[in-house]
C-alpha positions in Angstrom: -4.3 -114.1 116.0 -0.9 -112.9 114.9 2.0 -115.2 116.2 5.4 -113.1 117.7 8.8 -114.1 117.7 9.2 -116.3 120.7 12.6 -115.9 120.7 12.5 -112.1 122.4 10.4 -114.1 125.3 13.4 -115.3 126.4 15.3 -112.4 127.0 15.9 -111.2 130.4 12.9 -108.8 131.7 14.9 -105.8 131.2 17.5 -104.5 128.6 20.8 -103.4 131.1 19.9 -99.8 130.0 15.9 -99.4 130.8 16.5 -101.3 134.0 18.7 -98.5 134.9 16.2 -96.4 133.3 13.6 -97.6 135.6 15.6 -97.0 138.8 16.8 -94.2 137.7 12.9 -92.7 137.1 11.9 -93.9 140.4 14.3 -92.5 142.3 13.6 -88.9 140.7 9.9 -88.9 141.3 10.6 -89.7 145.1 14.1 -87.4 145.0 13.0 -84.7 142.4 15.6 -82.1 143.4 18.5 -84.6 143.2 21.6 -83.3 141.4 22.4 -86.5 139.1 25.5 -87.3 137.7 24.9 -89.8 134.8 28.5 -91.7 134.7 26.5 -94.9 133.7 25.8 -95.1 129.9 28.7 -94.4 127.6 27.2 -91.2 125.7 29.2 -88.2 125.0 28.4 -85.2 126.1 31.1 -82.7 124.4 29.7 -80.8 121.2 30.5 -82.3 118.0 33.9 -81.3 116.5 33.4 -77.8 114.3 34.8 -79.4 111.3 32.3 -81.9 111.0 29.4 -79.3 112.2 30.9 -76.6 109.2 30.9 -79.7 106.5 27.5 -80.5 107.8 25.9 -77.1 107.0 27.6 -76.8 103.9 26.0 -79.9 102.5 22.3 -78.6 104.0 23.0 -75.6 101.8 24.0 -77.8 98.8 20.6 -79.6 99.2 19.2 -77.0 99.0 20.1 -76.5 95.5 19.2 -77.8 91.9 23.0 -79.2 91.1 23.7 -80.3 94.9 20.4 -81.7 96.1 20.7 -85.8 96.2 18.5 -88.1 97.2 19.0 -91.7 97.7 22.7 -92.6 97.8 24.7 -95.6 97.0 23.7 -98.1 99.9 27.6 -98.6 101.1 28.3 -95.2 102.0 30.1 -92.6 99.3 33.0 -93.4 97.6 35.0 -90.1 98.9 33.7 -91.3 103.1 35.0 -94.9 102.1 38.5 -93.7 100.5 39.2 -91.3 103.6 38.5 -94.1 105.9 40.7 -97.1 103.9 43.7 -94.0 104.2 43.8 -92.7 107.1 41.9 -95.8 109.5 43.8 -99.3 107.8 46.3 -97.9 104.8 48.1 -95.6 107.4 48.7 -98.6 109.9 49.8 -100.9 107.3 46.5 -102.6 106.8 45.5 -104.2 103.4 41.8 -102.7 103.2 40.8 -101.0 99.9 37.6 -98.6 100.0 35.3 -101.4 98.7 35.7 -103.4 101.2 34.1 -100.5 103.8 30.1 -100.1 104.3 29.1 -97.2 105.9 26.1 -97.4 108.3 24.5 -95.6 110.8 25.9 -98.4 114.2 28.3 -100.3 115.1 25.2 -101.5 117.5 23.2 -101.7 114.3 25.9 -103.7 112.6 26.9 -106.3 115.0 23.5 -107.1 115.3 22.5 -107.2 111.8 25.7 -109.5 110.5 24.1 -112.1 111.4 21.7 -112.0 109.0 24.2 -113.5 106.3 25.5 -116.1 109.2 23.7 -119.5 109.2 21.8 -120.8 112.1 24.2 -123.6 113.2 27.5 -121.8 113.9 28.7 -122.5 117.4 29.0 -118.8 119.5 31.6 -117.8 121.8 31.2 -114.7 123.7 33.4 -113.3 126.7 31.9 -112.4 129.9 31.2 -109.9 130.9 30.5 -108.7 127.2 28.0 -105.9 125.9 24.3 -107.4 126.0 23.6 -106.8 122.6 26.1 -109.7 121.2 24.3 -111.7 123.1 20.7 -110.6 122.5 20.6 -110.4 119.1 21.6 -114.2 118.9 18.8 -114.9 121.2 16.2 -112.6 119.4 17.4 -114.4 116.1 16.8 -117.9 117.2 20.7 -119.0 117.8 20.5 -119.8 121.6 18.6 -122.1 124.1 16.6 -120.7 127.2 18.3 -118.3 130.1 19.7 -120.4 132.4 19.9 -119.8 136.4 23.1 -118.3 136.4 22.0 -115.8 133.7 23.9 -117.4 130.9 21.9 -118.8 127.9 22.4 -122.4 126.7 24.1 -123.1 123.5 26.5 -120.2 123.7 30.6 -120.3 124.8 31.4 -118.5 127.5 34.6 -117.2 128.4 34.8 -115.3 131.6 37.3 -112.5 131.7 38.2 -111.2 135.2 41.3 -109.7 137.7 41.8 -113.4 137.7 43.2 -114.1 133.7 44.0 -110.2 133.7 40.8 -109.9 131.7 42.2 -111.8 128.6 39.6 -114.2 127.7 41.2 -117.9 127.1 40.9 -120.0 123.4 37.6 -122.3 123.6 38.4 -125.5 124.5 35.7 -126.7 122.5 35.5 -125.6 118.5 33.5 -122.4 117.9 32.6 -121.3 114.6 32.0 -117.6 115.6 34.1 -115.2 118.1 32.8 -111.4 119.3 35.6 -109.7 120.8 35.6 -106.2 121.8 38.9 -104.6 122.6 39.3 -101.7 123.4 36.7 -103.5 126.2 33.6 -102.8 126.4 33.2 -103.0 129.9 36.4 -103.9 131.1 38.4 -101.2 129.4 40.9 -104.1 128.8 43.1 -104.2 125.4 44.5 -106.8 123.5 48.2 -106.9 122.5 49.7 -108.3 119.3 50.6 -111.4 120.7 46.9 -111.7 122.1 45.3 -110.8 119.3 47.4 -113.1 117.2 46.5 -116.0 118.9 43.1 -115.3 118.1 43.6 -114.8 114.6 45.5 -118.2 114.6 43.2 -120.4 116.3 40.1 -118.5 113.8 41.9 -119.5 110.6 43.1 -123.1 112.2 39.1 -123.6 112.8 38.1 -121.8 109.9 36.1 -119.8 112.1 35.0 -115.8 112.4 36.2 -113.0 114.2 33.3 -110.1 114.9 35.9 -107.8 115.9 34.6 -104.6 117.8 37.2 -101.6 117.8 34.5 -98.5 118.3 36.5 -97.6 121.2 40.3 -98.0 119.1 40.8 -94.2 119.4 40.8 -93.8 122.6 44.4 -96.2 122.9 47.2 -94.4 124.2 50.0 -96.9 124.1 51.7 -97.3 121.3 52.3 -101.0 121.1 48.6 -101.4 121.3 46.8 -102.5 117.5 44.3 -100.0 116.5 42.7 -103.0 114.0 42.2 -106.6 114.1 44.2 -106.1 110.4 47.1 -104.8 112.2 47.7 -109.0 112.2 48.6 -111.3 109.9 45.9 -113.3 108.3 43.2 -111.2 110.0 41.8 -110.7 106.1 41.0 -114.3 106.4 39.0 -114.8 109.5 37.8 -111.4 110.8 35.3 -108.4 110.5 35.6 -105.6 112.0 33.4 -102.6 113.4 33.9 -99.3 113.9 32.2 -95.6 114.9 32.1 -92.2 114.7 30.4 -92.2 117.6 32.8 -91.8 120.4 35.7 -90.5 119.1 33.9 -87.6 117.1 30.8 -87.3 119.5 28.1 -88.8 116.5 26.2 -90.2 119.1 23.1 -88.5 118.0 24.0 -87.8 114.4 24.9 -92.0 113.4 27.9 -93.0 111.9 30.0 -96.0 111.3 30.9 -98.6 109.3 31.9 -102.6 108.9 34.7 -104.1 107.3 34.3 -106.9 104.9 37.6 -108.2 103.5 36.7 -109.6 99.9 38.8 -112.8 101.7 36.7 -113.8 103.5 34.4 -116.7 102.8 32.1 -119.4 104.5 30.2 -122.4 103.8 26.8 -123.5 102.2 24.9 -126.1 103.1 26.6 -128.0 100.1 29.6 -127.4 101.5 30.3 -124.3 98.4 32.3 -121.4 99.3 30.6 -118.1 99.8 32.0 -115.0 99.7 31.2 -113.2 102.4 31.3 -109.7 101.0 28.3 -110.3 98.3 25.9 -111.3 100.8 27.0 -108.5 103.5 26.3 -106.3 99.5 23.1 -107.9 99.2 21.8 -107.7 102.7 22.7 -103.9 102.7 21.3 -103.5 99.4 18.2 -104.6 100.5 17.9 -103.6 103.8 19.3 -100.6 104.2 18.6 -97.0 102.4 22.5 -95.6 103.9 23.4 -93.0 105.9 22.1 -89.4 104.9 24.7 -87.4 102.6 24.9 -84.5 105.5 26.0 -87.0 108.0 28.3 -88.3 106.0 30.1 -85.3 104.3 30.3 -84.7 108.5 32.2 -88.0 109.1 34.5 -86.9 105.6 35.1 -83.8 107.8 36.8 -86.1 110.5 39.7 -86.8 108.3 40.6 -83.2 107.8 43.5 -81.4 109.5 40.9 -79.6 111.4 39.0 -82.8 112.0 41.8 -84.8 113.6 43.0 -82.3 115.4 39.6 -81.5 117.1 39.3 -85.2 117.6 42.5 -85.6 119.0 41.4 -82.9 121.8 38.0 -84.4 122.1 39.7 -88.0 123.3 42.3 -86.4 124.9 39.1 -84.4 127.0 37.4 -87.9 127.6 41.1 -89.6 128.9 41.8 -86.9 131.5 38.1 -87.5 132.6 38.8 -91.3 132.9 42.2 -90.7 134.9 40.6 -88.4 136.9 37.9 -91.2 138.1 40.5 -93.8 138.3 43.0 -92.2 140.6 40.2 -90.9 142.5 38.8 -94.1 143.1 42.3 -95.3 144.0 42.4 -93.6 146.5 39.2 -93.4 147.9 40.1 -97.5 148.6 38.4 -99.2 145.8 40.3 -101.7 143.6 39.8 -100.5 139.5 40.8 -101.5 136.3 41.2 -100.3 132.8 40.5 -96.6 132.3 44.4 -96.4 130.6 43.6 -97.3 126.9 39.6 -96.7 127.1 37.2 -94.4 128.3 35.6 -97.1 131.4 36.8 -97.9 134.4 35.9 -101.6 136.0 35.6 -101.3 139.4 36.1 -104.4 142.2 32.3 -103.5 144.1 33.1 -103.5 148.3 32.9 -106.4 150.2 29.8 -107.5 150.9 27.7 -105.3 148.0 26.8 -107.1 144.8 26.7 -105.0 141.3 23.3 -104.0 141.5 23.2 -103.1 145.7 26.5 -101.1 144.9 24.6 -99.3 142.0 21.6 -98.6 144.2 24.3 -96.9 147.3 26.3 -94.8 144.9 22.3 -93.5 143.4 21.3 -93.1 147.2 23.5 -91.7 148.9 25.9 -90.1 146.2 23.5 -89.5 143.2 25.8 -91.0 141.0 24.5 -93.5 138.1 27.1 -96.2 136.7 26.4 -99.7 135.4 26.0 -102.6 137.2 28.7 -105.4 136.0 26.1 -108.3 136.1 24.2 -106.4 133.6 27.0 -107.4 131.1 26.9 -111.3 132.5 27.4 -113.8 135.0 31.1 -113.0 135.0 30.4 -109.5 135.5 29.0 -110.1 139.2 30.9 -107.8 141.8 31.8 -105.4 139.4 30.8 -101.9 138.4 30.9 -99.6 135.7 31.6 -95.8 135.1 32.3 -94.0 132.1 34.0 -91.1 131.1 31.6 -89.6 129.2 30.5 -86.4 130.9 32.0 -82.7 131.9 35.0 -82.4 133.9 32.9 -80.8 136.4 30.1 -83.4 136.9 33.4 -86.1 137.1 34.9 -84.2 139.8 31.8 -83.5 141.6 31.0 -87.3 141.5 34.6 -88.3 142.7 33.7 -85.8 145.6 30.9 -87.2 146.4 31.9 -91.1 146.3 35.0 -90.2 148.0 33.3 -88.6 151.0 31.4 -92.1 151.5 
């Protein structure tokens, strides 16, 4: 008989999302009239921008024809997609990144997961925690980790807790790491990182010749204006980092996939002989082999983002999502609860009432107020008494659920 991967035996019985899945499903075949409100996982809800929907049909019609139809294109996204996003993305901010140095891909999910396959086995991890589960899971699905332990941490990784108590900035390892996720804006926290902050990272990488897997899909949705945008907003970031980013929340491609990594032709790491690699040819190669790229349609779309139109669309798209996210903040404010982030980013972090733990305060607010947000142990040990709720979702359904929490 076939042997599996025993690696995914270790994972915790249920993904975050199908656990709430699960609960969710159960309480709707005994409540099947309910009125949910969905405030849980972070997908938009808003149609996609008419620029990109207008670019999109113009390139089904061109597939339609002899001179227009393509079929496979170049694995690292088009050149035009790749130019418009070195412009106006890293050029614009003062950022060093030519188009070649830009894959296009269809997740940011997709490629924080996959990086690893050019990252060798023996690099030391450090993750913050809370911190979204698939950073962590696709180290322990690839082998990189030892079992779950009983506080829900697995061995071998670096934890660094983020909480009210650091003011969710995570602190340096005190131990040498060899690679660093960081999300900012924060997936869950809705925490950013200044330029000082992200400095010191960016320092202490290069010092340990380490790697930054730098997460910005949520950099749109900053409002202040002393906040970076990019990891390459800071010196020497070319040297130690890799960043991610989406179309998925700013221009609602959720459902249509589109994104793109970052590789700095800088950036380089060791062979077993101790030889310098160049990072970017292997991230070339694993692409090249691995992946067919994103389907022409979706990306003349994600071209369309760029345009006059497109940015300005955009721009009211975030703008929509921000008002939602104020809106839940000062409500819960005021209803007594103690909440964080929801300024720079599109979640709000909630302090779960005395007495409650994440998962009892998710199963009240489905109770009694039909609400569904995310438990913040479902993100890690340090995520215990805390909650999650995004601002994905109509201004209605937001108000309605405010309404409802509030009159608990």
């Amino acid at each position: 008989m076939i042997q599996v991967n025993g690696n995914y035996l270790k994972l915790k019985a249920g993904y975050l999302f199908p656990e709430i899945a699960r609960r969710v499903t159960g309480f709707m075949e005994i409540n099947p009239s309910a009125d949910l409100i969905r405030l849980g996982i972070g997908d938009v809800t808003e149609p996609l921008p008419n620029a990109c929907r207008q670019a999109m049909k113009l390139a089904i019609d061109e597939m339609g024809t002899v001179d227009g139809f393509r079929g496979y294109g170049p694995e690292q996204g088009y050149e035009w997609l790749r130019q418009k996003i070195a412009q106006n993305d890293f050029q614009a901010r003062g950022c060093e990144i030519s188009p070649e140095e830009i894959f296009i891909s269809d997740g940011s999910k997709c490629d924080s997961s996959n990086i690893l396959d050019i990252l060798g086995d023996g690099n030391r991890i450090a993750v913050t925690d809370p911190v979204y589960p698939v950073y962590v899971d696709s180290n322990v699905m690839s082998g990189r980790t030892g079992e779950l332990e009983e506080e829900g941490r697995y061995g071998g990784l670096t934890y660094l807790p983020i909480s009210a108590a650091n003011n969710f900035e995570p602190e340096l390892p005190k131990e040498p790491v060899d690679l660093i996720y960081l999300c900012f804006p924060n997936n869950p926290t809705g925490a950013v990182a200044t330029q000082e902050q992200l400095s010191k990272w960016v320092d202490y990488a290069n010092k340990q010749e380490a790697l930054i897997l730098f997460d910005a899909a949520y950099e749109a949705f900053i409002q202040s204006e002393e906040i970076p945008h990019s990891i390459y907003e800071i010196d020497g970031a070319r040297e130690c980092a890799i960043e991610f980013r989406s179309f998925s929340k700013n221009a609602g491609f959720t459902g249509t996939r589109c994104a793109f990594s970052v590789i700095p032709k800088t950036l380089f790491g060791k062979s077993k002989d101790g030889k310098l690699v160049e990072l970017w040819n292997l991230w070339n190669r694993r692409q090249s082999t691995k992946f067919n790229g994103v389907s022409y349609i979706i990306q003349r779309g994600a071209e369309a983002a760029y345009s006059s139109e497109g940015k300005s669309q955009i721009k009211k798209l975030v703008s929509f999502y921000m008002e939602n996210s104020t809106l839940i903040k000062t409500s819960l404010i005021e209803a007594g609860l103690k909440v964080f982030g929801g300024d720079n980013a599109p979640y709000v972090w909630i302090k779960v009432p005395e007495g409650m733990d994440s998962w009892t305060f998710f199963d009240y607010l489905l109770q009694e107020a039909n609400v569904v947000g995310t438990p913040g142990s479902g993100f890690g040990a340090a995520g215990e008494g805390y909650f999650r709720l995004s601002a994905f979702n109509s201004r209605e359904n937001v108000q309605t659920a405010m309404n409802r929490i509030a009159a608990l």
